[in-house]
C-alpha positions as CSV (number, residue, x, y, z in Angstrom):
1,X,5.4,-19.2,-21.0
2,X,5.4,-15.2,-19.9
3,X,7.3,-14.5,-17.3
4,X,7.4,-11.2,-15.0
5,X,9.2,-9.4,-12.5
6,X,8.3,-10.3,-8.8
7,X,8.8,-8.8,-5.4
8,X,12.1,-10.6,-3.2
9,X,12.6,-9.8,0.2
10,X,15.3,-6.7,-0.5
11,X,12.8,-5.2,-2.6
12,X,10.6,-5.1,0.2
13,X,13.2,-4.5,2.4
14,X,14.4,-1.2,0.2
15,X,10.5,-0.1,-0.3
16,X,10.1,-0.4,3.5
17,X,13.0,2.0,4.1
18,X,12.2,4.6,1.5
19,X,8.5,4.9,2.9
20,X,10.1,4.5,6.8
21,X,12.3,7.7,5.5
22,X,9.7,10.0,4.1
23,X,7.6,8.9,7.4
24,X,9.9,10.1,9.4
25,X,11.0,13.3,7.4
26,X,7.4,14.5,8.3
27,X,7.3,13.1,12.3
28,X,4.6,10.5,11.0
29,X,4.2,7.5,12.6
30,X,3.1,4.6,10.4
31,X,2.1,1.3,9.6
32,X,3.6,-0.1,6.3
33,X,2.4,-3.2,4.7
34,X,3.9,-4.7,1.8
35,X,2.1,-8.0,-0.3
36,X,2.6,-9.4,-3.5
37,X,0.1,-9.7,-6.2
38,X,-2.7,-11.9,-4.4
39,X,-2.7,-10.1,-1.2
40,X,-0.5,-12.0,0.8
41,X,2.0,-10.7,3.2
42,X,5.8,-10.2,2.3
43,X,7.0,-8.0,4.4
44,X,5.5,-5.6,7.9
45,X,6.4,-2.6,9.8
46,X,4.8,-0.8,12.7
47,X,6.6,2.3,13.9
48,X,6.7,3.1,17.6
49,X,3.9,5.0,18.3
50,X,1.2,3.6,15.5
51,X,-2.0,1.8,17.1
52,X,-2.6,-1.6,16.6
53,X,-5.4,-0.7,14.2
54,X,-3.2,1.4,11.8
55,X,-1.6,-2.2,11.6
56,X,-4.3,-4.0,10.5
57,X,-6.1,-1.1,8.2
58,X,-2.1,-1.2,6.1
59,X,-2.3,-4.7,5.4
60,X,-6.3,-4.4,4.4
61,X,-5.6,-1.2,2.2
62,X,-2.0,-3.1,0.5
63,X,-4.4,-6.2,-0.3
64,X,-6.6,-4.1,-1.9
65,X,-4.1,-2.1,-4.0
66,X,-2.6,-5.6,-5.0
67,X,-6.0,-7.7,-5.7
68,X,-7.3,-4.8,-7.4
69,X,-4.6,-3.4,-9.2
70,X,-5.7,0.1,-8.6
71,X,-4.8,2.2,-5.7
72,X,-7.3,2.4,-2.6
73,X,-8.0,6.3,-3.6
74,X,-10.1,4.8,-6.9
75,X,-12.2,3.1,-5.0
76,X,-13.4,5.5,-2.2
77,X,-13.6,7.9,-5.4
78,X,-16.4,5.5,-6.9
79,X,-18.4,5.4,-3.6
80,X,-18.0,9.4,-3.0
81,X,-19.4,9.3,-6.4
82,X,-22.7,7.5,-6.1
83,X,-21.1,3.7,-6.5
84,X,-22.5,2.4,-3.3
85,X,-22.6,-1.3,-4.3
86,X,-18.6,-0.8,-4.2
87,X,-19.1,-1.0,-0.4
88,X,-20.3,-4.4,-0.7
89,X,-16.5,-5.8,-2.6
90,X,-13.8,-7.6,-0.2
91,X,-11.5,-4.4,-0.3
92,X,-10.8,-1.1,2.2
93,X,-12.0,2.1,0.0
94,X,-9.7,4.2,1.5
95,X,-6.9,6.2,0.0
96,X,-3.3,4.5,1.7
97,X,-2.5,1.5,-0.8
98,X,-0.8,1.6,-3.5
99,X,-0.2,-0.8,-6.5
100,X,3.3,-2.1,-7.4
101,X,3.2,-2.2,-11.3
102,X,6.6,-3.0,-12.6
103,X,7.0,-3.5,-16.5
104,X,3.0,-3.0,-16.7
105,X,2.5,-6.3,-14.4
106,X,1.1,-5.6,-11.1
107,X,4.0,-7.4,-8.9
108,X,2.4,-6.4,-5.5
109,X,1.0,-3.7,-3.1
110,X,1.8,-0.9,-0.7
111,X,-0.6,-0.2,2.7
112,X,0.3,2.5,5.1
113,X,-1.8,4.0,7.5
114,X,-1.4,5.9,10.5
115,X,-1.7,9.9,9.6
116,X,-3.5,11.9,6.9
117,X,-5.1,9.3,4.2
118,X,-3.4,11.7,1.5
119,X,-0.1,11.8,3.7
120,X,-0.6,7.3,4.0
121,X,-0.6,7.5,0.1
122,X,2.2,10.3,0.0
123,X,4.4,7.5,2.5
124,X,3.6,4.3,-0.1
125,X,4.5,6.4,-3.1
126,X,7.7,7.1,-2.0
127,X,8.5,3.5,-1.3
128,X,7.6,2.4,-4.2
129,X,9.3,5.1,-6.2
130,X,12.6,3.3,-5.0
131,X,11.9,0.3,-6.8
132,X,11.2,2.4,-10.0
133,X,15.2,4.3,-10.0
């Protein structure tokens, strides 16, 4: 039987503070969604001050990243290039999710949205980073 790493509850709790931190470091304020490999909710964060949509596009772009395995930014790449069919696919092509790949198993995903799609990825990339140290 293989076996694999998998998100706990302190590693979310850990990612959700390093992405919180570079958030704030820039005055960004955020949504931060955090799933585990089939798109399911572990763990949720809404800073004071992001909308109730940014809530909802972070979970949609973290359940992307995970079901996927690729980040969001791949696939709004494919339908900026041509790939319109891509539009049809259960997923949110826009760049803010992140894969969790730990030991070359995807374990999970990262969602943030609020600012900057660039600056959303910059936020999940730091969080996850902290599980990587």
């Amino acid at each position: 039987m293989r076996q694999r790493p998998c998100l706990t509850l302190d590693d979310c709790r850990r990612v959700a503070a390093a992405a919180e931190a570079e958030a704030r470091k820039n005055n960004w304020e955020v949504a931060i969604a955090i799933v585990d490999d089939g798109g399911h909710l572990l763990y949720f964060q809404r800073m004071d001050g992001a909308t109730p949509a940014n809530a909802e596009i972070a979970l949609r772009k973290a359940r992307t990243a995970a079901t996927t395995r690729r980040s969001t930014d791949t696939w709004e790449e494919r339908i900026r290039n041509g790939r319109l069919a891509t539009i049809a696919m259960p997923l949110l092509p826009l760049q803010g999710g992140l894969p969790i790949i730990i030991e070359g198993f995807c374990i999970g995903g990262v969602g943030v949205s609020g600012v900057q799609s660039h600056e959303d990825e910059q936020i999940a990339k730091a969080g996850i980073e902290t599980l990587l140290r």
